[in-house]
C-alpha positions in Angstrom: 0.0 0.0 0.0 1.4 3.2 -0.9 0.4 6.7 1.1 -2.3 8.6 0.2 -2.0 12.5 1.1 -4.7 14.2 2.7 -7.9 14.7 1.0 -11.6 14.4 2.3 -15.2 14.6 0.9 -18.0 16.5 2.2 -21.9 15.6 1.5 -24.1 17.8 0.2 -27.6 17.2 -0.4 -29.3 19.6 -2.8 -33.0 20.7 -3.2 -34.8 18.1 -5.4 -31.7 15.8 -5.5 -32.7 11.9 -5.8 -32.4 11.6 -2.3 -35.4 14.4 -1.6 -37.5 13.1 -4.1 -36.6 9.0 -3.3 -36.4 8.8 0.0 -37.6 12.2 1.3 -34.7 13.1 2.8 -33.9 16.5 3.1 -30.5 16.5 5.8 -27.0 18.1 4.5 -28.1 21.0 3.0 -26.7 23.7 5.2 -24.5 24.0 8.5 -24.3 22.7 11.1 -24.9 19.6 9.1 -22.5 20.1 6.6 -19.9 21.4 8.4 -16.6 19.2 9.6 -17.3 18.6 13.2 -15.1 19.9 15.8 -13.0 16.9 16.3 -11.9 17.1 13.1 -11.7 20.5 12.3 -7.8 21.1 13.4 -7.0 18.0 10.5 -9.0 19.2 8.0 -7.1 22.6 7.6 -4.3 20.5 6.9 -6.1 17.9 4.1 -4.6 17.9 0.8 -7.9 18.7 -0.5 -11.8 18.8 -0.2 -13.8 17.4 -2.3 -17.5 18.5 -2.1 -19.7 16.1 -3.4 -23.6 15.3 -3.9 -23.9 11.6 -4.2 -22.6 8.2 -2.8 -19.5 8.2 -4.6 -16.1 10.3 -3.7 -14.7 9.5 -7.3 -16.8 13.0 -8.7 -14.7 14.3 -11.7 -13.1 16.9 -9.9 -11.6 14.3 -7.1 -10.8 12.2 -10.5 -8.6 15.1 -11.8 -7.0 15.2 -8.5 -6.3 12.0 -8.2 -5.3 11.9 -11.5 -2.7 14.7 -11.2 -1.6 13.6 -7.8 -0.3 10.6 -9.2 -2.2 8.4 -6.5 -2.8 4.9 -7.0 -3.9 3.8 -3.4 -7.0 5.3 -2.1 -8.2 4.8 1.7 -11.7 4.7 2.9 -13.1 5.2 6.0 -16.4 6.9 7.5 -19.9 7.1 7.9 -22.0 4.8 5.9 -19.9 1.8 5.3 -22.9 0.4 3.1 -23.5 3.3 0.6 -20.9 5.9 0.7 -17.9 4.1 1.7 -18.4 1.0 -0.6 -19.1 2.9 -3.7 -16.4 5.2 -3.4 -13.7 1.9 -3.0 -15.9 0.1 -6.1 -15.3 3.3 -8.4 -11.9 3.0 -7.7 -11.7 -0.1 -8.5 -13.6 0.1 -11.6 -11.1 3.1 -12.5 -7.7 1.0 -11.4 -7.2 2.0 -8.4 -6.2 0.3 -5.2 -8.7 0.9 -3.1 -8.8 0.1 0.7 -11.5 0.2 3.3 -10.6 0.8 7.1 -13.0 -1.5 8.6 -12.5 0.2 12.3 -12.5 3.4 11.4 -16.0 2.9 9.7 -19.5 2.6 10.9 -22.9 3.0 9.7 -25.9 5.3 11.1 -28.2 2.8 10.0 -26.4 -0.1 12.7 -23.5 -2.5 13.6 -25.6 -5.1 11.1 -25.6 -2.8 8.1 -21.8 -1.8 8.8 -21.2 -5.7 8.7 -23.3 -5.6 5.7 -21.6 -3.1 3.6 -18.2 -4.6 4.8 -19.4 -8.3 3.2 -20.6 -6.6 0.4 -17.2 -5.4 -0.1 -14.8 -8.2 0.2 -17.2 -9.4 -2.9 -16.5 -6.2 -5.2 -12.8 -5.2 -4.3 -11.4 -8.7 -2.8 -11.4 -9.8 1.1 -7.5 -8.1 0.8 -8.2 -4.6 0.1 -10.4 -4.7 3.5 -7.9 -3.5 6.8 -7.7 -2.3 10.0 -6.4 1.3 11.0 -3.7 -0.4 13.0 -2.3 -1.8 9.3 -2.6 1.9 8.0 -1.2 3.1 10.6 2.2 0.9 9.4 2.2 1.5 6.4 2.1 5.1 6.6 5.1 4.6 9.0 7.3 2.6 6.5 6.4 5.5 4.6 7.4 8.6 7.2 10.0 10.5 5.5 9.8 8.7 1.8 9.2 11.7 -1.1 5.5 11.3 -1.8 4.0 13.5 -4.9 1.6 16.2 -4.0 
């Protein structure tokens, strides 16, 4: 696994978007709810990038450009919902050639442990039982990588 440099996605749910008119859902469309929550605030003035996007998948053409011109070919995944967001974000990128890997601790799902567990089995079927890890793995590879030049 090679290291992936900052970069996050954001949610946006726009007026009459599939998931108004589907599911009558009408959350993310302004703050609080779209904005980073405090915990996270301090590391995401430091991410590469923010991607804003308004569906399940992270892979929108501007994060496709990025990714592109970053030169990354290992993407990791981790996050609220396991089942929609997460596993179509790593089954774009691996439709598009990329490597992608899921974080299975350092994802969860709003909708329960079961539908976590769910989107996790799911996922071992569309990107391989390998490219599924644990934060701890992450953690050592992006050790191994400390101080190696990485593109930006």
């Amino acid at each position: 696994m090679s290291p992936l440099q900052g970069g996050r996605g954001c949610q946006f749910n726009y007026p009459d978007s599939p998931y108004e008119r589907f599911f009558q859902w009408h959350r993310l469309q302004e703050p609080p709810e779209t904005d980073v929550v405090p915990e996270l605030g301090e590391a995401a003035t430091h991410a590469h990038a923010v991607v804003d996007k308004t569906g399940y998948t992270l892979l929108t053409p501007e994060a496709a450009e990025l990714i592109h011109r970053a030169g990354w070919t290992d993407l990791v995944f981790c996050g609220i919902a396991t089942e929609s967001c997460g596993l179509k974000s790593a089954a774009d990128a691996f439709e598009c050639g990329y490597a992608p890997w899921i974080v299975t601790d350092a994802c969860a799902s709003d909708a329960g442990p079961d539908v976590h567990d769910a989107g996790l089995l799911v996922a071992r079927r569309l990107i391989g039982t390998g490219q599924l890890v644990t934060s701890d793995r992450v953690i050592g590879q992006l050790t191994a990588y400390a101080g190696a030049p990485v593109l930006e």
